[in-house]
DRENDO-1510 file (C-alpha; in Angstrom, 1 decimal, always signed):
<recs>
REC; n; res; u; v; w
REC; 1; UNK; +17.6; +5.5; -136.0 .
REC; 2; UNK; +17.8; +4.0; -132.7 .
REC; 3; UNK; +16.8; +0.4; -131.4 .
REC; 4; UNK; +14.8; +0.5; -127.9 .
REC; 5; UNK; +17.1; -1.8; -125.3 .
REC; 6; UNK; +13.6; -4.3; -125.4 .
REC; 7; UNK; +14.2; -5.7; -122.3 .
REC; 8; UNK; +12.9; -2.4; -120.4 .
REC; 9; UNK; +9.6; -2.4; -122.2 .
REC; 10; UNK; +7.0; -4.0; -122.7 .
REC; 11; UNK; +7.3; -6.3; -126.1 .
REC; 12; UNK; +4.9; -4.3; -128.0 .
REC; 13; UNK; +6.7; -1.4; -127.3 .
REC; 14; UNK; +10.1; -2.6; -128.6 .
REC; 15; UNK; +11.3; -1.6; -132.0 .
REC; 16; UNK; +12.9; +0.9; -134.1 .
REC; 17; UNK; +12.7; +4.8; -133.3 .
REC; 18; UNK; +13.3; +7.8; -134.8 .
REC; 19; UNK; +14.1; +11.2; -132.8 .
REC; 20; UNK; +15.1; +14.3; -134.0 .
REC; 21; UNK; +17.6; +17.0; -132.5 .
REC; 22; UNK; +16.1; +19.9; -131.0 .
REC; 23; UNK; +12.6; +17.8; -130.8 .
REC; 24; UNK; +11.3; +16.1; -128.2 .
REC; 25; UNK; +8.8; +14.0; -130.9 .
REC; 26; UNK; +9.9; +10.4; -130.8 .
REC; 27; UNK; +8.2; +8.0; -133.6 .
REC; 28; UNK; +7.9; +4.5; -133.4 .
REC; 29; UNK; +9.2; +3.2; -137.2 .
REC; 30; UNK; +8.9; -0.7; -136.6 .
REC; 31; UNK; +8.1; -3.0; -133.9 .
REC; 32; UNK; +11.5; -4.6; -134.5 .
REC; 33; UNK; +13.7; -6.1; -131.8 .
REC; 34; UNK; +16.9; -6.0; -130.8 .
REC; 35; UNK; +18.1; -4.5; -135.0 .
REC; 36; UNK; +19.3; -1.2; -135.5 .
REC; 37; UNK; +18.4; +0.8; -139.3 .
REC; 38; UNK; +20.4; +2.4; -141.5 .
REC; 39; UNK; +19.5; +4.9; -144.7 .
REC; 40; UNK; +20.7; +5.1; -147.8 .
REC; 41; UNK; +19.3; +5.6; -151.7 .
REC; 42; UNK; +15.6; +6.2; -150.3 .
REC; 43; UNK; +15.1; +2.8; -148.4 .
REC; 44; UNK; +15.6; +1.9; -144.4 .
REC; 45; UNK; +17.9; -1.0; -144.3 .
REC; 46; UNK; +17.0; -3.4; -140.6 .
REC; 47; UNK; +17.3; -6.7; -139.4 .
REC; 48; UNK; +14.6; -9.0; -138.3 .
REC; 49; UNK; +15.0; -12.8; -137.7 .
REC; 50; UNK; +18.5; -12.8; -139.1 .
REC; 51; UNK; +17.3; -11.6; -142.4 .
REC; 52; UNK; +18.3; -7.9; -143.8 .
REC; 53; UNK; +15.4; -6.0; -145.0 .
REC; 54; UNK; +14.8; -2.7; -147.6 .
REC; 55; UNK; +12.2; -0.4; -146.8 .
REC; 56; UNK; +11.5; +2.7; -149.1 .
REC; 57; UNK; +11.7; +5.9; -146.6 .
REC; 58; UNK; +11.0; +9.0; -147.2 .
REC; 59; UNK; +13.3; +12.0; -146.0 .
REC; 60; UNK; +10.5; +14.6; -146.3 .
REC; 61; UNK; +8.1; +12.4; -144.2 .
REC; 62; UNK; +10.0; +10.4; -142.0 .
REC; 63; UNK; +7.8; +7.6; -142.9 .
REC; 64; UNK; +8.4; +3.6; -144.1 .
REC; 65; UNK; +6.0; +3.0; -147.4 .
REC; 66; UNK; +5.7; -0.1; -148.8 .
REC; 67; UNK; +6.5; -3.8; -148.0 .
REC; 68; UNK; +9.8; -4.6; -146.6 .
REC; 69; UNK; +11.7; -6.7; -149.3 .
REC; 70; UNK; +14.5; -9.5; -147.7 .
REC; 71; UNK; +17.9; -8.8; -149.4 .
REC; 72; UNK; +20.3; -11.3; -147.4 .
REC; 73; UNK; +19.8; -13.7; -144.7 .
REC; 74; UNK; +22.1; -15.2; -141.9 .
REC; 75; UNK; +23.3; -11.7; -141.1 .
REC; 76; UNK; +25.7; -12.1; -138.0 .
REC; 77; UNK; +26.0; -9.8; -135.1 .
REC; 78; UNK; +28.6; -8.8; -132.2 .
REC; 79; UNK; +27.3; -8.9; -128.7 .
REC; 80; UNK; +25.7; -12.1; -127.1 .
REC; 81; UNK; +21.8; -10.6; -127.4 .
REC; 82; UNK; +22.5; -10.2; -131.6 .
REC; 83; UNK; +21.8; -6.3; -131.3 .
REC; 84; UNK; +24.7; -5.1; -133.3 .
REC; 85; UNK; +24.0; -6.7; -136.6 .
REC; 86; UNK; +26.7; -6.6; -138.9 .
REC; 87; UNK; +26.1; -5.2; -142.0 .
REC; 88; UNK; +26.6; -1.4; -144.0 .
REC; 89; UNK; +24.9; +0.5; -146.9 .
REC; 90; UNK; +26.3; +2.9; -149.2 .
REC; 91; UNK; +24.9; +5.7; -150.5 .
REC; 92; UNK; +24.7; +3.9; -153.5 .
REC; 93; UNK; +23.2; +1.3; -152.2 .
REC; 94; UNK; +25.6; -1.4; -152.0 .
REC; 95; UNK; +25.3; -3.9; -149.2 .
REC; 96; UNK; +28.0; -5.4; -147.2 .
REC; 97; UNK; +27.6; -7.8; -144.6 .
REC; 98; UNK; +28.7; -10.5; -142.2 .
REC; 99; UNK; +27.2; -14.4; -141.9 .
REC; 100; UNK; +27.9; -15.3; -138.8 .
REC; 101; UNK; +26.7; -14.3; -135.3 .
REC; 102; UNK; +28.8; -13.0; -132.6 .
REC; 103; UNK; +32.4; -13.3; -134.0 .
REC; 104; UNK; +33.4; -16.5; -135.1 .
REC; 105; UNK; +34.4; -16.5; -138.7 .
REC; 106; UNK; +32.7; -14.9; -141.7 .
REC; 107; UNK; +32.7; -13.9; -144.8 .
REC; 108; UNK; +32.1; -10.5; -146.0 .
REC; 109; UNK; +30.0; -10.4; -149.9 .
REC; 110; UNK; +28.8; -7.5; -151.8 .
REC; 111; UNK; +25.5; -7.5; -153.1 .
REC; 112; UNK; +23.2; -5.9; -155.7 .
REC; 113; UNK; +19.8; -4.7; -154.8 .
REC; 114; UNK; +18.0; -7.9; -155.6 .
REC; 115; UNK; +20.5; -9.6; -153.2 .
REC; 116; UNK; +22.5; -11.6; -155.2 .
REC; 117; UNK; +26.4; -12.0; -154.3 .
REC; 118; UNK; +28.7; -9.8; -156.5 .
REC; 119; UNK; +31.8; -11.1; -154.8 .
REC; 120; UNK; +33.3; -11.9; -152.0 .
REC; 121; UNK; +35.9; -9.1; -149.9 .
REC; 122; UNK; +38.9; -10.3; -147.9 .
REC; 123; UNK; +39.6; -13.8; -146.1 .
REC; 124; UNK; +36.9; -15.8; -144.2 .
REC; 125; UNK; +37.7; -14.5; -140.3 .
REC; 126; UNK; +36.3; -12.9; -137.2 .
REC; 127; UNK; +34.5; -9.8; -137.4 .
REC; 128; UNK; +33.0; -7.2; -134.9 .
REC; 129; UNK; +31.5; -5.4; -137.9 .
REC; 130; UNK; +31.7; -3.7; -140.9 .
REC; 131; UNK; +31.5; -0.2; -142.5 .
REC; 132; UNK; +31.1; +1.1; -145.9 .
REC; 133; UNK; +32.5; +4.0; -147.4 .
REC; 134; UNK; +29.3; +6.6; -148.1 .
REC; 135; UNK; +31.0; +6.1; -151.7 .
REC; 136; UNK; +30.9; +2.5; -151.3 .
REC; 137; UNK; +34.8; +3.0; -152.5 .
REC; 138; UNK; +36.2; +1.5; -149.0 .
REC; 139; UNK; +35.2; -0.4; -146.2 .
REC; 140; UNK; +36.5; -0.5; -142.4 .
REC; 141; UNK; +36.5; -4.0; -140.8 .
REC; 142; UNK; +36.6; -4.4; -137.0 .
REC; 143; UNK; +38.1; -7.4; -136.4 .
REC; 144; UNK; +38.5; -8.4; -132.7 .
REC; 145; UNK; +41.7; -9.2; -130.9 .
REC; 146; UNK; +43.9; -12.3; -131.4 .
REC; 147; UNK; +46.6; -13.4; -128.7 .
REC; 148; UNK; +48.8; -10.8; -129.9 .
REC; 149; UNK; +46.8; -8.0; -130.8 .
REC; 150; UNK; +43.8; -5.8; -129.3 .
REC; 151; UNK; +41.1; -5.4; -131.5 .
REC; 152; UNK; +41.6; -3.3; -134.4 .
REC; 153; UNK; +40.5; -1.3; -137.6 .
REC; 154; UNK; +41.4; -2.5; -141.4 .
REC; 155; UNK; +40.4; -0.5; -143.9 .
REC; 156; UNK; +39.7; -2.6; -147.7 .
REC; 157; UNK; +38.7; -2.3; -151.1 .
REC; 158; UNK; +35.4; -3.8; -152.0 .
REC; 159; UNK; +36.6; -4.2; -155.5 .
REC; 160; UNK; +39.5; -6.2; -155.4 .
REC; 161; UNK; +39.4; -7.6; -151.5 .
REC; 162; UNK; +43.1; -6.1; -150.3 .
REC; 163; UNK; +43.1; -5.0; -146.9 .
REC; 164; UNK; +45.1; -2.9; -144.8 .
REC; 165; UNK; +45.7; -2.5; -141.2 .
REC; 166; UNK; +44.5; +1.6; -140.3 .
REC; 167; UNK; +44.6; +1.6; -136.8 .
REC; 168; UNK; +45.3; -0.9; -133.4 .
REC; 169; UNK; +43.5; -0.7; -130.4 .
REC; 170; UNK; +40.2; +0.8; -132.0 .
REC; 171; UNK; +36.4; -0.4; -132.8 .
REC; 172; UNK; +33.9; +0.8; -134.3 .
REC; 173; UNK; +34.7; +2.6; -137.1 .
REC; 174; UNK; +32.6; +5.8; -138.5 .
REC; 175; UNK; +32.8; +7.7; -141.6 .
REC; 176; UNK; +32.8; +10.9; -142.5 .
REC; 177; UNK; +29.9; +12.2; -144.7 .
REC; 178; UNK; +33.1; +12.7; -147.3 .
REC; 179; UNK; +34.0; +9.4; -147.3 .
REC; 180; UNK; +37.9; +10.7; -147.0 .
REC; 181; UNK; +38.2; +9.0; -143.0 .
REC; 182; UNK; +37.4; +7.3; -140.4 .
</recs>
């Protein structure tokens, strides 16, 4: 899923879009801006208006059905335009996300599927953004740099909150399919 940089096209144009390698077919999913999506469990998870979404999405298809249904609100972002929301999905299902935009401080929560906070992971601080295991078993942090470090990677566990430092100088963290690294 990728978001269409809105400020080259015209505002009905912007949104969500889904390409596929080896296909030059490009669909238009939503006409939402400035959000990116991410799948997991059978639903598209976006941002609109500072509220996270759920949309059942069908692998077969490639299609949205249904109404969108708010799981979380106040979902903060990295970058001045608020187009790298912060927030992850497992496979499972399990939401994490950050409350504040751009990177002052924030508090990452777990949540169920009806949205509700299960608990709370690590200390309220600065975040670039978050990643969750596709096991939901870890979770990389991105925290940006302080005046004696450049920004860095911390990897945690969303059960009990205890967080490690996995690598300096490094953003944006990815995992593997595996969920055995980053």
């Amino acid at each position: 899923f990728a978001g269409a940089p809105d400020e080259t096209l015209a505002p009905e144009d912007a949104g969500i879009y889904l390409a596929m390698a080896g296909s030059a077919d490009i669909v238009r999913l939503l006409g939402v801006a400035r959000s990116r999506m991410q799948y997991a469990d059978g639903r598209a998870f976006f941002v609109q208006d500072g509220f996270l979404y759920g949309q059942p999405f069908s692998l077969e298809t490639l299609t949205l059905s249904g109404d969108p249904v708010r799981i979380a609100e106040g979902i903060g972002s990295m970058g001045g335009d608020g187009s790298a929301q912060a927030f992850s999905v497992s496979d499972g299902g399990s939401v994490v996300f950050a409350t504040s935009p751009y990177v002052p401080e924030s508090q990452l929560r777990i949540l169920d599927r009806q949205g509700r906070t299960i608990r709370t992971v690590g200390e309220v601080g600065p975040k670039y953004g978050v990643a969750l295991a596709p096991n939901g078993k870890h979770l990389v942090i991105d925290r940006p740099p302080d005046l004696k470090n450049s920004s860095s990677l911390w990897l945690a566990d969303p059960e009990t909150g205890v967080s490690s430092l996995l690598r300096r100088d490094a953003t944006i963290g990815i995992w593997a399919p595996s969920s055995d690294r980053v």
